[in-house]
MDTraj code that builds the backbone (N, CA, C; nanometers):
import mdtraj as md
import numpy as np

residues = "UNK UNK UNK UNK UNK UNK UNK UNK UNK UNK UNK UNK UNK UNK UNK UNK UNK UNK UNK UNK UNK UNK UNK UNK UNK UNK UNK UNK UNK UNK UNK UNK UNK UNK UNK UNK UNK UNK UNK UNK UNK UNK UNK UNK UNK UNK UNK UNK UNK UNK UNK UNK UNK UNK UNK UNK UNK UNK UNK UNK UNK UNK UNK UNK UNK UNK UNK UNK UNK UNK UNK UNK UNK UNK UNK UNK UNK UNK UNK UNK UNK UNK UNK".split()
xyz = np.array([
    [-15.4099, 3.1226, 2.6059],
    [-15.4717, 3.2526, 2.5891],
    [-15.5742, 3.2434, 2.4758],
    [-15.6727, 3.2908, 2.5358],
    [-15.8274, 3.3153, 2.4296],
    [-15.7720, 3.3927, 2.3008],
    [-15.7975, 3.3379, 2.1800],
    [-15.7921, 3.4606, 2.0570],
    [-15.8704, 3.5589, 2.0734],
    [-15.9402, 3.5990, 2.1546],
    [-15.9931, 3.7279, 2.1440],
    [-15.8803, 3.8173, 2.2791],
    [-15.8334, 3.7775, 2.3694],
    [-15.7474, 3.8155, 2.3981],
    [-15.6256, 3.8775, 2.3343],
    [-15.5850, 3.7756, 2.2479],
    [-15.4654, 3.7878, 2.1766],
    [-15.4930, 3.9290, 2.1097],
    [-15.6154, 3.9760, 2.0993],
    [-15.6526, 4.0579, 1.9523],
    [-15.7029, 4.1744, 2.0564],
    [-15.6896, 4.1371, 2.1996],
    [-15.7057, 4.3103, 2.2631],
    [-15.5567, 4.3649, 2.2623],
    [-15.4566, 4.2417, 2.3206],
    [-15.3332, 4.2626, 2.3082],
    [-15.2518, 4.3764, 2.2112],
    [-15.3060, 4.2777, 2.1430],
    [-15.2081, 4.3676, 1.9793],
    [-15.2622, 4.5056, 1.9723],
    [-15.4106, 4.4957, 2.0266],
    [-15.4602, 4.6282, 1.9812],
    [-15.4232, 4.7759, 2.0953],
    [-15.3870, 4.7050, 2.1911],
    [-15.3350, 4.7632, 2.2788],
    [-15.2207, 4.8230, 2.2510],
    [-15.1466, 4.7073, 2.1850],
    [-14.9944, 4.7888, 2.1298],
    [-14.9606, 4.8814, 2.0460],
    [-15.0707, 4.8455, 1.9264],
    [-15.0846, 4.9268, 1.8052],
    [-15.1597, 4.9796, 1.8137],
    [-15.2926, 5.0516, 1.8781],
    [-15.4210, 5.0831, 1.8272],
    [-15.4581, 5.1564, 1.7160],
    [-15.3622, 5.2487, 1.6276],
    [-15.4020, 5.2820, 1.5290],
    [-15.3683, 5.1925, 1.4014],
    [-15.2978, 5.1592, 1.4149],
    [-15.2708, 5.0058, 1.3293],
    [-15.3402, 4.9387, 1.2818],
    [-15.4264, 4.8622, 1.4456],
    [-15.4777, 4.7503, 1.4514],
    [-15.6384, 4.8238, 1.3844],
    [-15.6813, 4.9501, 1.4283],
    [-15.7911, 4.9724, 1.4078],
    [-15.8200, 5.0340, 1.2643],
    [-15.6667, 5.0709, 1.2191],
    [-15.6837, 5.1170, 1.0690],
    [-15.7112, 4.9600, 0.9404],
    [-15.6606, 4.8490, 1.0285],
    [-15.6535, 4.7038, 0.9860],
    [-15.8302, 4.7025, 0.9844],
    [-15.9433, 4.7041, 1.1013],
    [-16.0409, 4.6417, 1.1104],
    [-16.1506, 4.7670, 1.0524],
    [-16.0708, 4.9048, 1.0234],
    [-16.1649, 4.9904, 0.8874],
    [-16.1293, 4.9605, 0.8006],
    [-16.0339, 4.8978, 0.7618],
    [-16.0221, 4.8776, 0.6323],
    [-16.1091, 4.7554, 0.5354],
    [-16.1018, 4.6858, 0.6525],
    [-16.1834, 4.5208, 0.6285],
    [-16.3721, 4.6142, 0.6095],
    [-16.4160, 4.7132, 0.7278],
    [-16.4897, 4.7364, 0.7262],
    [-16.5277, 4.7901, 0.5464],
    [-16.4521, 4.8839, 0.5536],
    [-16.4360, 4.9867, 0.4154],
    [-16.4888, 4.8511, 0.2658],
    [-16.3955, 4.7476, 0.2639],
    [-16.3942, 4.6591, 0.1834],
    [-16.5559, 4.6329, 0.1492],
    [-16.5966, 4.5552, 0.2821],
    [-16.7318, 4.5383, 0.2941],
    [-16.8401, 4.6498, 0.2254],
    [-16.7955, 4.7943, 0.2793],
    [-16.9210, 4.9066, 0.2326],
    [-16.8682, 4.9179, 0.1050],
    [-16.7367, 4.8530, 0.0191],
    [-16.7385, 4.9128, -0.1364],
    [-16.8191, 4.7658, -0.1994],
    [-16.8237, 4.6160, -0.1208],
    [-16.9056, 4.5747, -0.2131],
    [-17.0424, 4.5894, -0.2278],
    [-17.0600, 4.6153, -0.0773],
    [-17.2383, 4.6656, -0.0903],
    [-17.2507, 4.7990, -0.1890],
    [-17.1959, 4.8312, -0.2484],
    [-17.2158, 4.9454, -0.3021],
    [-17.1742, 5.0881, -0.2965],
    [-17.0786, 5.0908, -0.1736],
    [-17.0461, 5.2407, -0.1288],
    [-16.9250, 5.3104, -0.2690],
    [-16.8873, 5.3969, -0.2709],
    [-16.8049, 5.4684, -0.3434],
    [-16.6524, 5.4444, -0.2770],
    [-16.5738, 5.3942, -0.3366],
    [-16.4511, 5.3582, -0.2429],
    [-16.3826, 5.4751, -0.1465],
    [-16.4180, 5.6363, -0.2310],
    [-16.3639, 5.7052, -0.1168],
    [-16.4953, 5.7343, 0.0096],
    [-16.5569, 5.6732, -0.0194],
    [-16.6520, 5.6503, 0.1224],
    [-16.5729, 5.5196, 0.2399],
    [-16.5552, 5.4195, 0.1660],
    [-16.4446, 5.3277, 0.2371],
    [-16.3177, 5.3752, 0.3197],
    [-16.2585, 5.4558, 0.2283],
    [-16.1249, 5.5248, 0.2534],
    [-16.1177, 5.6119, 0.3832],
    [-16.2523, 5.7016, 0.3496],
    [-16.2886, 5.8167, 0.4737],
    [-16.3362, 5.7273, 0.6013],
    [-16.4344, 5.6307, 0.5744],
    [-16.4647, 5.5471, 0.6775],
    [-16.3365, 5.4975, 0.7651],
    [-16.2309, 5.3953, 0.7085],
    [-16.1138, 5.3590, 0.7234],
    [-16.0397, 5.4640, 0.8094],
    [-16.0113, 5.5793, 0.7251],
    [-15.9009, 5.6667, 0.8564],
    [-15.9777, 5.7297, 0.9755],
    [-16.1244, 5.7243, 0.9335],
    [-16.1482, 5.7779, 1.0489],
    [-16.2150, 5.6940, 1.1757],
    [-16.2519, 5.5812, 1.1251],
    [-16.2341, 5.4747, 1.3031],
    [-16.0869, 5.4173, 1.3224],
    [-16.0334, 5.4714, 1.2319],
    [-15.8969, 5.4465, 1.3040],
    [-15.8503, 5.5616, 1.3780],
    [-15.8703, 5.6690, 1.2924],
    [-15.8601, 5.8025, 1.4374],
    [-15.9224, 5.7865, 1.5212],
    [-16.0860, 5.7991, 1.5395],
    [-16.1263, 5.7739, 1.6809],
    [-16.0841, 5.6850, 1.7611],
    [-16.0394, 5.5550, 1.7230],
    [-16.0372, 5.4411, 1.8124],
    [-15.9179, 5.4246, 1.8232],
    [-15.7952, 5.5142, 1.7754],
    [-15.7020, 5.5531, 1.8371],
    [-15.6851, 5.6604, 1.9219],
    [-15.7678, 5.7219, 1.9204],
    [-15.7691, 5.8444, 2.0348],
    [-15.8256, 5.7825, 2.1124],
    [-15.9256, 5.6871, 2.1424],
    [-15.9440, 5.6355, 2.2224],
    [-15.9293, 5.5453, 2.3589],
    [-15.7988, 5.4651, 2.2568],
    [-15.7076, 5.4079, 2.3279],
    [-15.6033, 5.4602, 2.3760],
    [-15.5701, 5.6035, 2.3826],
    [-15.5179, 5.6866, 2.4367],
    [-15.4581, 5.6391, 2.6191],
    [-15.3767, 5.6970, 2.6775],
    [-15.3040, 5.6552, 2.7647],
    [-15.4480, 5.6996, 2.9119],
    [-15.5412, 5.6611, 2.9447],
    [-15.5990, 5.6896, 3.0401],
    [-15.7648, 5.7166, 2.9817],
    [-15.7427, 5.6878, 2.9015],
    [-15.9216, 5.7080, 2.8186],
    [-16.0251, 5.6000, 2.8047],
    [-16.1153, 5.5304, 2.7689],
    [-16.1712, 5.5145, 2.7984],
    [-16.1437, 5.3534, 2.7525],
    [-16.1470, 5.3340, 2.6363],
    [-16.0821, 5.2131, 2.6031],
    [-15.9697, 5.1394, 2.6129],
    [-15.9054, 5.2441, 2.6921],
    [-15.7495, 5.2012, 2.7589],
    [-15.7940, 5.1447, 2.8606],
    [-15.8497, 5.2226, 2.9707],
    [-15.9415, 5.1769, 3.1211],
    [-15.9921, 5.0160, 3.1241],
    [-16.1414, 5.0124, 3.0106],
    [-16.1715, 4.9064, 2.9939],
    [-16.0586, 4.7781, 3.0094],
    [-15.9760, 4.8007, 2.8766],
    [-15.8834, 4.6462, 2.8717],
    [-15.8105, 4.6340, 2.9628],
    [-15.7645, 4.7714, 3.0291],
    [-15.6886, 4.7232, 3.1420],
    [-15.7755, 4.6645, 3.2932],
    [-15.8860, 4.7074, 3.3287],
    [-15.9527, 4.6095, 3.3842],
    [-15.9909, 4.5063, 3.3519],
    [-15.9831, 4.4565, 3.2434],
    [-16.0036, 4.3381, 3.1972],
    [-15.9121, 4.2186, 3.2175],
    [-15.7717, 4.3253, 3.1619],
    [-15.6564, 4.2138, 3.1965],
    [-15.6247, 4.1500, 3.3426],
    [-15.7074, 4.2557, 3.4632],
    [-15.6589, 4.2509, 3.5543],
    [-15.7794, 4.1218, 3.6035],
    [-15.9063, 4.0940, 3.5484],
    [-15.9994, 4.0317, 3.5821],
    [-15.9872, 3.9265, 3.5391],
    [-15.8954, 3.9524, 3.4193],
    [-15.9038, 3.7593, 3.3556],
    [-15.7565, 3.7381, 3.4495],
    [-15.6652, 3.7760, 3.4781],
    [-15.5889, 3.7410, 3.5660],
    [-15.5802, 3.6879, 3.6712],
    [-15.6747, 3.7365, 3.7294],
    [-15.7804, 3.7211, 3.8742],
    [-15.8603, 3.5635, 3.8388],
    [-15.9194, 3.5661, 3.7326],
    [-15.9870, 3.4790, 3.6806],
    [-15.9014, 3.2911, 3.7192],
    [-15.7741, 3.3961, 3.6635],
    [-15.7039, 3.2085, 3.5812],
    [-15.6648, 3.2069, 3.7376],
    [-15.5713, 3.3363, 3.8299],
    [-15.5233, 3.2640, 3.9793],
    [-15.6390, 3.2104, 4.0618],
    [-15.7988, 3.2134, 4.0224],
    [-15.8433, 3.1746, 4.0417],
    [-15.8694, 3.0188, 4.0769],
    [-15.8910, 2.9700, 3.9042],
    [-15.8761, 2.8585, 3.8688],
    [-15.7495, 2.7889, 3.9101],
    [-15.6666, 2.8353, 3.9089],
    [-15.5008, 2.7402, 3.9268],
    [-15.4991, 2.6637, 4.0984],
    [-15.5766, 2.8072, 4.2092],
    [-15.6199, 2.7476, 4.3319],
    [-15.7020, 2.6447, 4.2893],
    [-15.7734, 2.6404, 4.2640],
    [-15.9178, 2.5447, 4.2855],
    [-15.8545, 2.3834, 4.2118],
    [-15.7332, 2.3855, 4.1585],
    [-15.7238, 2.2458, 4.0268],
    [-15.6162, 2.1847, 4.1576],
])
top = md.Topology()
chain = top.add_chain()
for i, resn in enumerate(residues, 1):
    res = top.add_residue(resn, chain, resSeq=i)
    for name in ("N", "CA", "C"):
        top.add_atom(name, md.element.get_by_symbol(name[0]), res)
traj = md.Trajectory(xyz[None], top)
């Protein structure tokens, strides 16, 4: 399994978790360029709210990965015929 797979996975499981994890990294970044840390902070909870509402049970970023999973699936029974 691709690491970028691995990292829809998790995010699938957790999405507010995983996405409060990748504002926070973001946040880090805008306090060394200069931002005010509660600019970080606000940044941080709030792509983790959206992009947990997002991943919501039938929304839009739920849709996506789950066609995805179903394409790289498709993908590998692909490959496994052909070897």
């Amino acid at each position: 399994m691709r690491f970028n797979e691995k990292l829809d996975h998790l995010q699938a499981r957790h999405p507010f978790r995983y996405n409060l994890a990748t504002g926070a990294l973001i946040g880090i970044v805008l306090v060394l360029i200069g931002f005010e840390p509660v600019v970080a902070v606000t940044f941080a909870l709030s792509w983790a709210a959206l992009r947990g509402f997002l991943w919501g049970e039938g929304r839009i970023l739920r849709r996506q990965y789950e066609a995805r999973v179903v394409r790289v699936a498709a993908e590998k029974a692909a490959k496994r015929r052909r070897s």
